[in-house]
N, C-alpha and C positions, 0 to 999 in steps of 0.2 A: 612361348611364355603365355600365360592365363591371362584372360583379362582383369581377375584377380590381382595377381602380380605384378599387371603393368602399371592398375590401377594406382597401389600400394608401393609400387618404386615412384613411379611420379610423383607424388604425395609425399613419401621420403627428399625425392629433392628439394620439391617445392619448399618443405619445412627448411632445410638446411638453407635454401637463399634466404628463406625469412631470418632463419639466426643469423647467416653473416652479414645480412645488411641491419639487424639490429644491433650489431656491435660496431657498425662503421655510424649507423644511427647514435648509439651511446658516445662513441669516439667523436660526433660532432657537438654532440649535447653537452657535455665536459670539457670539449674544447673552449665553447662559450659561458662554460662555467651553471652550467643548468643540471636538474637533474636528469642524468643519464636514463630513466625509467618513462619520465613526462614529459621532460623537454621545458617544463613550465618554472620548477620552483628551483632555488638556486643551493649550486651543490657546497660553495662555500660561504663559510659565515665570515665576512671580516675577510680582509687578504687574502691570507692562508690556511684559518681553519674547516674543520671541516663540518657544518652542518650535520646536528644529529639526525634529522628527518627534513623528510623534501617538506615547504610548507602546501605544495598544492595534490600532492597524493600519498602523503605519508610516509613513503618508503625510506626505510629506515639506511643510514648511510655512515652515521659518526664508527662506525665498526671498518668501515674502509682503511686500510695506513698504507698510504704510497712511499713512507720512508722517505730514500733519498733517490730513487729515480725521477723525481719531477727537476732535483738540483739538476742531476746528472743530463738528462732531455736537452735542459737549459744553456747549461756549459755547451753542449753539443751546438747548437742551432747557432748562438752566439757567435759561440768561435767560428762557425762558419761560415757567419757572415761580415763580422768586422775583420778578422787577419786579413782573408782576400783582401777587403779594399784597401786595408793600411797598407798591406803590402805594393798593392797596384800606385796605389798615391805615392808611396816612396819610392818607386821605378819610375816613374813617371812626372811629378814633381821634385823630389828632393827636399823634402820641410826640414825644417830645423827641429830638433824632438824636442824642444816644450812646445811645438805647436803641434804635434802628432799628441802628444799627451794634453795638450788642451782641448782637440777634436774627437779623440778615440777613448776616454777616460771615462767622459762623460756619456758617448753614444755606448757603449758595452755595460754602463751603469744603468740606462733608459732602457737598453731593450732586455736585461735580465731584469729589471723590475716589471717590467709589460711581459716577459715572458713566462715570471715563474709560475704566478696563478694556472695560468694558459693548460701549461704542463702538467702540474701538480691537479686539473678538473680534468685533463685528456688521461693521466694514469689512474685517477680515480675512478673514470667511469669505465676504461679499460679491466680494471679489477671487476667490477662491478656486472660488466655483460661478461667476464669470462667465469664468475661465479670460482675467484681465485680462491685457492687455498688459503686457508687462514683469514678472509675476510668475513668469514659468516661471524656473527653475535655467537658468543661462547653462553650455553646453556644457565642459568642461574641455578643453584643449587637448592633446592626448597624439599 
């Protein structure tokens, strides 16, 4: 191989760790609800919506639609974590179920409301470094 070529593979890799650790970069940036691109300005406006532009580097974002996979993430993580322990507490204790329903009603209601955001900035900026389909700005017609 040329030194040319080895030059120019190394450089190809090098590039490609850059992109995957800026998508694991984005994937934390949107985790914390920032924008995916700066890290600085914030990717949702209010709860759940989404920010048309980042306010510290402009980058345009209200074009993002994560739908309903940030629900879906949510459901996921939740239930993965509250059944285990209700289930372990009821092997283990025996409660009486309004007291399971007075402990687990409310903990599955706290951590989907702590968790949807979460989600819903982690799929958005997931869209956003993987340059998804269908999230670019649709051209205006002029």
């Amino acid at each position: 191989m040329s030194e040319h070529a080895a030059e120019h593979s190394h450089a190809g890799a090098e590039g490609a760790d850059t992109h995957r650790q800026s998508k694991w970069q984005a994937l934390w940036r949107g985790l914390r609800g920032r924008c995916p691109k700066c890290g600085q300005g914030r990717l949702l406006h209010g709860y759940l919506k989404v920010a048309g532009q980042c306010t510290a580097c402009a980058e345009p974002l209200g074009h993002l639609r994560s739908d309903d996979a940030p629900a879906w993430v949510t459901i996921i993580v939740v239930g993965h974590i509250a059944m285990p322990a209700a289930l372990i507490m009821e092997q283990v204790y025996h409660p009486e179920v309004w007291i399971q329903e007075v402990i687990w009603l409310p903990v599955v209601a706290l951590l989907t409301l702590a968790l949807l955001p979460r989600s819903k900035g982690m799929v958005l900026a997931l869209l956003w470094a993987w340059k998804a389909e269908g999230s670019q700005p649709t051209p205006t017609a002029g």
